[in-house]
Each structure stands twice: as structure tokens, then as C-alpha cells.
TIVO-2410 file (N, C-alpha, C; in nm, 3 decimals):
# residues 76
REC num residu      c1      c2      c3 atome chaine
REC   1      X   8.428   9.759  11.683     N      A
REC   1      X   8.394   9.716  11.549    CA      A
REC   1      X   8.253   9.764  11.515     C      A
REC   2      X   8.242   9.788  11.384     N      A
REC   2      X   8.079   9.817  11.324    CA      A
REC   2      X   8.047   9.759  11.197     C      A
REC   3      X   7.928   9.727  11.247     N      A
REC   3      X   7.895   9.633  11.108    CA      A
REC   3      X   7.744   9.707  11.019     C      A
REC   4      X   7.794   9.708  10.857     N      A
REC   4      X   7.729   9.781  10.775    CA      A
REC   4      X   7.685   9.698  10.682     C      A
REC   5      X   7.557   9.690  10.676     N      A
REC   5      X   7.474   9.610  10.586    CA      A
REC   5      X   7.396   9.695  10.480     C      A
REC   6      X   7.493   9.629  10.375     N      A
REC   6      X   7.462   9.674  10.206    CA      A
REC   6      X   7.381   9.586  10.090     C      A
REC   7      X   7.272   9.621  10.047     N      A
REC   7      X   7.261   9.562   9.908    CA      A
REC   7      X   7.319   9.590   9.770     C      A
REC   8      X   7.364   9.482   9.738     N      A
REC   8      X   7.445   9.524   9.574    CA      A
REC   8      X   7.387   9.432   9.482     C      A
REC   9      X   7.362   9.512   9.396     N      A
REC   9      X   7.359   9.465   9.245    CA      A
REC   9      X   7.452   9.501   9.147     C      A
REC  10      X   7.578   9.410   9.102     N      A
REC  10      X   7.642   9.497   9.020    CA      A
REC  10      X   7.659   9.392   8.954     C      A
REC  11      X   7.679   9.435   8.791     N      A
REC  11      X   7.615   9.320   8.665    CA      A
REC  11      X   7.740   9.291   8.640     C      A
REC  12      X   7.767   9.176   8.568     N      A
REC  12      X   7.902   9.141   8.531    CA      A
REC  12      X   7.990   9.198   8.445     C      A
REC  13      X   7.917   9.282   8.354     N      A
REC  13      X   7.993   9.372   8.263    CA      A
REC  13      X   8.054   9.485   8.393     C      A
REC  14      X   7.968   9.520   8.471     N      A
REC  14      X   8.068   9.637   8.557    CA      A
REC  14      X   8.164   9.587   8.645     C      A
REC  15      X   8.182   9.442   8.721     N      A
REC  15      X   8.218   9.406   8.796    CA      A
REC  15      X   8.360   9.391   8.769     C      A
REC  16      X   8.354   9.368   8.643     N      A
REC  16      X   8.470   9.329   8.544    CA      A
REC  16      X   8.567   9.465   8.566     C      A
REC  17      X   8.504   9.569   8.578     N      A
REC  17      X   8.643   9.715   8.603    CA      A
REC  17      X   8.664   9.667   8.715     C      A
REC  18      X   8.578   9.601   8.836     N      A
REC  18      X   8.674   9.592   8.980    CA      A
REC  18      X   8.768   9.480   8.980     C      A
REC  19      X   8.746   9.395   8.900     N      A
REC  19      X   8.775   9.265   8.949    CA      A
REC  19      X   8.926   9.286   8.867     C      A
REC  20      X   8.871   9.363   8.740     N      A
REC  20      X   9.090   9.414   8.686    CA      A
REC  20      X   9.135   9.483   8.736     C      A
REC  21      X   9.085   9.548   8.844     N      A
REC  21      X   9.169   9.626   8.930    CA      A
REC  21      X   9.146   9.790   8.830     C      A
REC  22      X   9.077   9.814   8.765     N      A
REC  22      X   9.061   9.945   8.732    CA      A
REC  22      X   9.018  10.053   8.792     C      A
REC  23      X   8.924   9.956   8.866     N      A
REC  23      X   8.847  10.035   8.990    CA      A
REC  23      X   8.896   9.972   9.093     C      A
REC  24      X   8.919  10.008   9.204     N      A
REC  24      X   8.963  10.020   9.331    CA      A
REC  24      X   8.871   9.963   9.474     C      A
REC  25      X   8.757  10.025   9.447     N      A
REC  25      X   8.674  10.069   9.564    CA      A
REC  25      X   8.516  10.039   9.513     C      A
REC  26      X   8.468   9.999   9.578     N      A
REC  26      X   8.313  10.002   9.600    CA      A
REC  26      X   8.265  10.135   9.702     C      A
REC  27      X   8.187  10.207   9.617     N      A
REC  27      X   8.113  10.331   9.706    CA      A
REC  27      X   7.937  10.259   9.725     C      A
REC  28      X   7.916  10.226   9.833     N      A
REC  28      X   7.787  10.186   9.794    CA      A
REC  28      X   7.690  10.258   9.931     C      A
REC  29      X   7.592  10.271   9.923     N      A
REC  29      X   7.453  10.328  10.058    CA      A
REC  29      X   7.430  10.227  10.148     C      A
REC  30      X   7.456  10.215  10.250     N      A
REC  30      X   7.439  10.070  10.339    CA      A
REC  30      X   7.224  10.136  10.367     C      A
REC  31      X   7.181  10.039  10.433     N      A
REC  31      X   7.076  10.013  10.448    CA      A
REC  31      X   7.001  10.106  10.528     C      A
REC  32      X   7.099  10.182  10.591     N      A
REC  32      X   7.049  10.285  10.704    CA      A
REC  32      X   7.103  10.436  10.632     C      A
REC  33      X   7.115  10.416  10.541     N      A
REC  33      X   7.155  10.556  10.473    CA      A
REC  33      X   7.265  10.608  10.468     C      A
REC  34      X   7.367  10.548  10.521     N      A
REC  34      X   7.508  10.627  10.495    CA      A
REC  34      X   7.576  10.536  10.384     C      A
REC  35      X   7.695  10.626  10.340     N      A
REC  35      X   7.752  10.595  10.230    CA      A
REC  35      X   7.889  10.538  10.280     C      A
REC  36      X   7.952  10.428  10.211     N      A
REC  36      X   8.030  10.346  10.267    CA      A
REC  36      X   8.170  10.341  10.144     C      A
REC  37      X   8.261  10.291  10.162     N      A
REC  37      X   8.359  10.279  10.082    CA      A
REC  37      X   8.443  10.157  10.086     C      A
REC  38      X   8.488  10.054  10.032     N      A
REC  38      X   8.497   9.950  10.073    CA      A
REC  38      X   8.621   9.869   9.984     C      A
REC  39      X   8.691   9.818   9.959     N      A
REC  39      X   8.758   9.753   9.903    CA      A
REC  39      X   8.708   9.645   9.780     C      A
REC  40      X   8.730   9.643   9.671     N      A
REC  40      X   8.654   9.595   9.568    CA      A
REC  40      X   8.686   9.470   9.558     C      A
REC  41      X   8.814   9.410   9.594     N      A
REC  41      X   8.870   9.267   9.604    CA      A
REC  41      X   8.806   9.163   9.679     C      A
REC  42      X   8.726   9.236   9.783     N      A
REC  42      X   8.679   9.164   9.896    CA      A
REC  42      X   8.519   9.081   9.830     C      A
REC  43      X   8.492   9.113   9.730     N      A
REC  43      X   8.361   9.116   9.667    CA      A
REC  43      X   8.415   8.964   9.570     C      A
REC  44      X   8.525   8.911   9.537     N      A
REC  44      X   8.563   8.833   9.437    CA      A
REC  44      X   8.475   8.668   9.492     C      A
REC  45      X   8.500   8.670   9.640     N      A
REC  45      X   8.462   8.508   9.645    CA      A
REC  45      X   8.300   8.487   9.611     C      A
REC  46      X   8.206   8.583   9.584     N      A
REC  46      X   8.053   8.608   9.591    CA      A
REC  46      X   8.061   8.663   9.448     C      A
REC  47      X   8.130   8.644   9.312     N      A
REC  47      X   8.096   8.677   9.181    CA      A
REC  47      X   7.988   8.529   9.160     C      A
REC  48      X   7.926   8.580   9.042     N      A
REC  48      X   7.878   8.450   8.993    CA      A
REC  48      X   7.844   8.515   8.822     C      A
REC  49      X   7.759   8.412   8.806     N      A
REC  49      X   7.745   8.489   8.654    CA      A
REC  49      X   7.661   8.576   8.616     C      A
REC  50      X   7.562   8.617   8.735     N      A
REC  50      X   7.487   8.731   8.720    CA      A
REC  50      X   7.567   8.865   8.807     C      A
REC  51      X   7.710   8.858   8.820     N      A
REC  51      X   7.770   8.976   8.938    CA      A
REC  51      X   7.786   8.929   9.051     C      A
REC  52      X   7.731   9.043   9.116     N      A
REC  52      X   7.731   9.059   9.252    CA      A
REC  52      X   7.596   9.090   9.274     C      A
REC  53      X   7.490   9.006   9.368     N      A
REC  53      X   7.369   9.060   9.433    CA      A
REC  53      X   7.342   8.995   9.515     C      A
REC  54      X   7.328   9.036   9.651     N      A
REC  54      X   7.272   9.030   9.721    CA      A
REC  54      X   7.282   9.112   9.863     C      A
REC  55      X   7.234   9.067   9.957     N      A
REC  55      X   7.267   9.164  10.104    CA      A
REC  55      X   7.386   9.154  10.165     C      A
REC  56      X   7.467   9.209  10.205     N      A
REC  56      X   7.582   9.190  10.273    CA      A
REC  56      X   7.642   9.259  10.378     C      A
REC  57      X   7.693   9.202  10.502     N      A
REC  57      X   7.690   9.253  10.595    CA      A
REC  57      X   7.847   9.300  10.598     C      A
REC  58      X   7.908   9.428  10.650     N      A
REC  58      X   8.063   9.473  10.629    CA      A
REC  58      X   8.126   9.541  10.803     C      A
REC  59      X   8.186   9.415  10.813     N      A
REC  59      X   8.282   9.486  10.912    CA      A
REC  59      X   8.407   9.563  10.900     C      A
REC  60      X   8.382   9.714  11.006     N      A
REC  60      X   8.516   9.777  10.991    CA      A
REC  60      X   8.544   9.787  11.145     C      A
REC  61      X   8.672   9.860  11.179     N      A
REC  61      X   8.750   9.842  11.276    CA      A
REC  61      X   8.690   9.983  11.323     C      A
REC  62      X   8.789   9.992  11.447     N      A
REC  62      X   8.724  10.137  11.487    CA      A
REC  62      X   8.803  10.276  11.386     C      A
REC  63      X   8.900  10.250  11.349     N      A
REC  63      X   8.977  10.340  11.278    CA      A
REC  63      X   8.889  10.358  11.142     C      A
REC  64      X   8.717  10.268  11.111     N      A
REC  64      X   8.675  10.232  10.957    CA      A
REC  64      X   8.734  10.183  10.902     C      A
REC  65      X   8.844  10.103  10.885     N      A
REC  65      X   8.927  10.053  10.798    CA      A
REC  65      X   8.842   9.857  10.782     C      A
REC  66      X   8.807   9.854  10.661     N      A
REC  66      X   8.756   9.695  10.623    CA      A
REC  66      X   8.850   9.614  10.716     C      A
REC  67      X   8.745   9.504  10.746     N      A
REC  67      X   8.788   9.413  10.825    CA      A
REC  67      X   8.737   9.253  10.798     C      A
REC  68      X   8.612   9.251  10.733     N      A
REC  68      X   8.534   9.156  10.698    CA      A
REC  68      X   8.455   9.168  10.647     C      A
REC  69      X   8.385   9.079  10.557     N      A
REC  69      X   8.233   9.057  10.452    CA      A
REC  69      X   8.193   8.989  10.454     C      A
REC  70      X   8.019   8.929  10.470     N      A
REC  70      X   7.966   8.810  10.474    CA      A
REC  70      X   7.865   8.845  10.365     C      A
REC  71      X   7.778   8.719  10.368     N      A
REC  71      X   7.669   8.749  10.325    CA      A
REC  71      X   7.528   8.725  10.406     C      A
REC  72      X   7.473   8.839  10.418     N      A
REC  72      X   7.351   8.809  10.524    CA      A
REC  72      X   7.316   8.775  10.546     C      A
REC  73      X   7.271   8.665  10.633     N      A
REC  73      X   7.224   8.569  10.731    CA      A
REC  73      X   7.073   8.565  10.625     C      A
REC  74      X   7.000   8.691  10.644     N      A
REC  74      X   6.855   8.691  10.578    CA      A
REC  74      X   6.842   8.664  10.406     C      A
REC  75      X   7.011   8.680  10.371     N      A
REC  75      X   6.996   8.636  10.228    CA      A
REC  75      X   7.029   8.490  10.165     C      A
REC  76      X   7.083   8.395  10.262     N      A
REC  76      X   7.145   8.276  10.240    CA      A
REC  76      X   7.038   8.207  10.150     C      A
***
């Protein structure tokens, strides 16, 4: 398993294409510089009314395939 820690800011007007399913995927830069791809559904229990922001930590399997999402210990 590997775990990838991302910051997001995404405002509620944009969140709104993931959350209807228009958009698919979150492409976002994890913290160490690589670029990540992620499932956009997984982001729903952490909406609020300013989006999505804060740090978040992303587990994938060894194949990369999503496995889990938290929110960072350092952002609680």
C-alpha cells in the first residue's frame, strides 16, 4: 500500500461537476510532487459549504488503484 498526501481547494461551484458525476476523477499534485488521479465520489463525505479544503491523506493498493481517504491527522 502507498499513501499520498494532497491539498485541495475546490469551491463549491466546481465541486458541483464532480459531485453530478460530470466529472469523474480528481487530478490533483500530492505534496511531494507527483500527480495523482483519484476517484471524485470519494471526496462527498468532506463537502461543506465552502467545497473541499483541506489536507488529505490517499491510500492506493499496489496495482494504484484507490483504496482509502482521510483527512490529515495535521489538519483535524
Amino acid at each position: 500500500m502507498q499513501t499520498v498526501t494532497v491539498r485541495l481547494k475546490i469551491s463549491p461551484e466546481r465541486f458541483q461537476a464532480y459531485y453530478q458525476g460530470v466529472v469523474e476523477y480528481v487530478v490533483a499534485q500530492s505534496i511531494d510532487g507527483r500527480t495523482i488521479q483519484f476517484p471524485a465520489r470519494v471526496l462527498r463525505p468532506f463537502v461543506s459549504h465552502l467545497g473541499i479544503q483541506g489536507t488529505f491523506e490517499i491510500t492506493f493498493d499496489a496495482d494504484l488503484k484507490f483504496q482509502s481517504i482521510r483527512r490529515a491527522k495535521d489538519d483535524m
